[in-house]
C-alpha positions as CSV (number, residue, x, y, z in Angstrom):
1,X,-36.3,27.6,-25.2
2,X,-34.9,31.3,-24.7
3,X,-31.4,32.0,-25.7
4,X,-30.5,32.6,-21.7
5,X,-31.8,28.8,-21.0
6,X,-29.7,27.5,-24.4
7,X,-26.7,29.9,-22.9
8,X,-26.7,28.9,-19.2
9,X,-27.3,24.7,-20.1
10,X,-24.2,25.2,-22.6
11,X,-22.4,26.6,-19.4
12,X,-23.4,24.1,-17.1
13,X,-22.5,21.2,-19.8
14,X,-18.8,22.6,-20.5
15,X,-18.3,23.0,-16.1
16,X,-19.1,19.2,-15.5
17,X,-17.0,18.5,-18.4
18,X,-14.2,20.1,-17.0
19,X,-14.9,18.8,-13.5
20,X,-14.6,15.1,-14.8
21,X,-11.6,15.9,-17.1
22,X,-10.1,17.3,-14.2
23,X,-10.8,13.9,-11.9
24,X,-9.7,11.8,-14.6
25,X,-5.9,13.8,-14.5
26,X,-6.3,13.4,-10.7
27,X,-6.6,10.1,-10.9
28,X,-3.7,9.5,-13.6
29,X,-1.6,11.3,-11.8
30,X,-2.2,9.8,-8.2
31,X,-1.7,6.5,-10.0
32,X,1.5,7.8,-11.3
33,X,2.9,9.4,-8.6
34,X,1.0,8.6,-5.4
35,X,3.3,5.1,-4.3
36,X,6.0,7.4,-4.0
37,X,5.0,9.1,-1.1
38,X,6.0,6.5,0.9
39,X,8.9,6.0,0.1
40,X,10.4,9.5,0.8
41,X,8.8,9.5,4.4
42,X,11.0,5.8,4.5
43,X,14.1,8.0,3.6
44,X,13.5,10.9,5.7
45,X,12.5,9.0,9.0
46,X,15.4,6.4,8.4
47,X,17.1,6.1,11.9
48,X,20.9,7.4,12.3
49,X,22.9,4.3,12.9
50,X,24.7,4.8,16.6
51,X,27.5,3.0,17.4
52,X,25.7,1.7,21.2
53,X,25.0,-1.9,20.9
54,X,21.5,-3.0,22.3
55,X,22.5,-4.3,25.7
56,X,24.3,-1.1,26.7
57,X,21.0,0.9,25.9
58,X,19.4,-1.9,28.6
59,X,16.8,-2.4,25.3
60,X,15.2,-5.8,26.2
61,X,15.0,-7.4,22.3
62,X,13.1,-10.1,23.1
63,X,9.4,-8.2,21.3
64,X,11.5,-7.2,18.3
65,X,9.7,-8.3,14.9
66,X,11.6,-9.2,12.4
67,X,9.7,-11.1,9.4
68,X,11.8,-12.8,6.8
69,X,9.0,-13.7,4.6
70,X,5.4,-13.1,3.4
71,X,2.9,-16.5,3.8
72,X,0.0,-16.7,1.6
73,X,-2.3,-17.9,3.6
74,X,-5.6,-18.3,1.6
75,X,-6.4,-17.4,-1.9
76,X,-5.3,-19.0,-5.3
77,X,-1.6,-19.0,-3.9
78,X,-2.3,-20.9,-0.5
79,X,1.0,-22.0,0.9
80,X,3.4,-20.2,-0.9
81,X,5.7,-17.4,0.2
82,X,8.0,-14.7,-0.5
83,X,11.7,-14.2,1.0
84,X,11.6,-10.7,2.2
85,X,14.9,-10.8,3.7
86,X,17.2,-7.5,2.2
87,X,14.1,-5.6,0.8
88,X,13.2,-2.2,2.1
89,X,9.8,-2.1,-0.5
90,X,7.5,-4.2,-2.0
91,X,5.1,-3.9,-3.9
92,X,1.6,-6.4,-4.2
93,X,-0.7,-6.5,-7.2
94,X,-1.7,-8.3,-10.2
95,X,0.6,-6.7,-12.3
96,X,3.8,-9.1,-13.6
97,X,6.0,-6.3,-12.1
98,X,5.1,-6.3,-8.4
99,X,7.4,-8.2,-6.5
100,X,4.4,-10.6,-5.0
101,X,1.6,-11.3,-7.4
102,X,-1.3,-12.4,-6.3
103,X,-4.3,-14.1,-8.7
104,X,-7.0,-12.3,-7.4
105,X,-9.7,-11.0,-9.7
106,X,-10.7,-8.5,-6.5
107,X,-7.2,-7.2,-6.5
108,X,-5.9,-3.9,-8.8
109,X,-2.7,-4.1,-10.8
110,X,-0.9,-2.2,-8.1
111,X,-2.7,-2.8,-4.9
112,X,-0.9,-2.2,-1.9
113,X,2.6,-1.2,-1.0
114,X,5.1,-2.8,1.6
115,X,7.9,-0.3,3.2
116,X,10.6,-1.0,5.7
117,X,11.0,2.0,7.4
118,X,13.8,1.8,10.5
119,X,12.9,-1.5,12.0
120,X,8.9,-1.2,11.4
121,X,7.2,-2.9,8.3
122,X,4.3,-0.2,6.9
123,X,1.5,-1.2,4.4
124,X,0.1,1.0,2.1
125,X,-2.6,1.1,0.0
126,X,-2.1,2.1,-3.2
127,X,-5.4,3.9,-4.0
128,X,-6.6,0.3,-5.0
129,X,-10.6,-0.3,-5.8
130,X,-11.5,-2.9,-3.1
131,X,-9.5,-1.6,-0.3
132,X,-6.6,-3.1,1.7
133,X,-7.9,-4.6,5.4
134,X,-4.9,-5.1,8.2
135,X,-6.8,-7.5,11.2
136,X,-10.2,-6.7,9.2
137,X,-9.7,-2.8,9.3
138,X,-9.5,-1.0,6.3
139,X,-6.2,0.5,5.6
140,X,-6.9,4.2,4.6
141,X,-3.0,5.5,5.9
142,X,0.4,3.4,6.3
143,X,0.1,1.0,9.3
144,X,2.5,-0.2,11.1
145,X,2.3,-4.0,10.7
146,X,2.7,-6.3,14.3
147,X,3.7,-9.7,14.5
148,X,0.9,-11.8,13.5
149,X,-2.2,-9.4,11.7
150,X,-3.4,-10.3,8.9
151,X,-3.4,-8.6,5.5
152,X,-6.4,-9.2,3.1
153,X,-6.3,-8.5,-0.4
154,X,-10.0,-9.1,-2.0
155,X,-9.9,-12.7,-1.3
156,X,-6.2,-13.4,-0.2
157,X,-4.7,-13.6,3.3
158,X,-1.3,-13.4,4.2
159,X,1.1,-12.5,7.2
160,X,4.6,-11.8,7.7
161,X,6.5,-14.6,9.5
162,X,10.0,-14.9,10.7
């Protein structure tokens, strides 16, 4: 093999190193950094607080939706739930230090991310291997959850309730 061939195969080795080095620190980083995202768009969309009460806006409140907790509807957990009531963020996973941990071998330490923002819940997914799913879609940007869709985490279902 000529010393050009030798040269230009060295070159190419060392460029796809560098390519997956750099992927790998994406990664890490995104990991790292990439639930927070959410939370700042919570703080800087957070509504002014005005001193009108709803009936003299003539703001009919029967559609609000305001969930107090999070049903586990299939899965290893079936039939428990989680008081959301006072939370602005929580987080879902298998890790010990989300706030609702689920027993799901399909599920990533830090899946998916719940954020009160004003009066809306969002979901998040947090970059997770299997995906997130909200009424069988995949969840690819924060959605704003309605009363009664379903969230599916590998092989767990759950909803917010009131």
């Amino acid at each position: 093999m000529s010393e050009l061939a030798l040269f230009l195969v060295r070159i190419g080795f060392v460029a796809v190193l560098w390519v997956f080095i750099l992927s790998l620190l994406s990664v890490i980083r995104a990991d790292l950094y990439g639930r927070r995202v959410i939370s700042r768009i919570a703080r800087q969309n957070q509504p002014s607080l005005s001193t009108e009460s709803v009936s003299e806006l003539g703001i009919e409140d029967a559609d609000s939706f305001e969930p107090t907790h999070i049903f586990i509807i299939t899965g290893r957990n079936a039939g428990s739930s989680l008081d959301i009531v006072g939370k602005k963020e929580i987080l879902i996973g298998r890790a010990a230090s989300s706030d609702l941990v689920i027993g799901d071998e399909f599920a990533s330490g830090l899946h998916a991310k719940l954020v009160l923002v004003g009066e809306d819940w969002v979901l998040q997914d947090l970059n997770s291997t299997n995906g997130t799913f909200l009424d069988g879609k995949k969840v690819t940007t924060p959605a704003t959850i309605q009363a009664g869709m379903n969230i599916r985490i590998g092989t767990t279902n759950f909803e917010l309730r009131a």
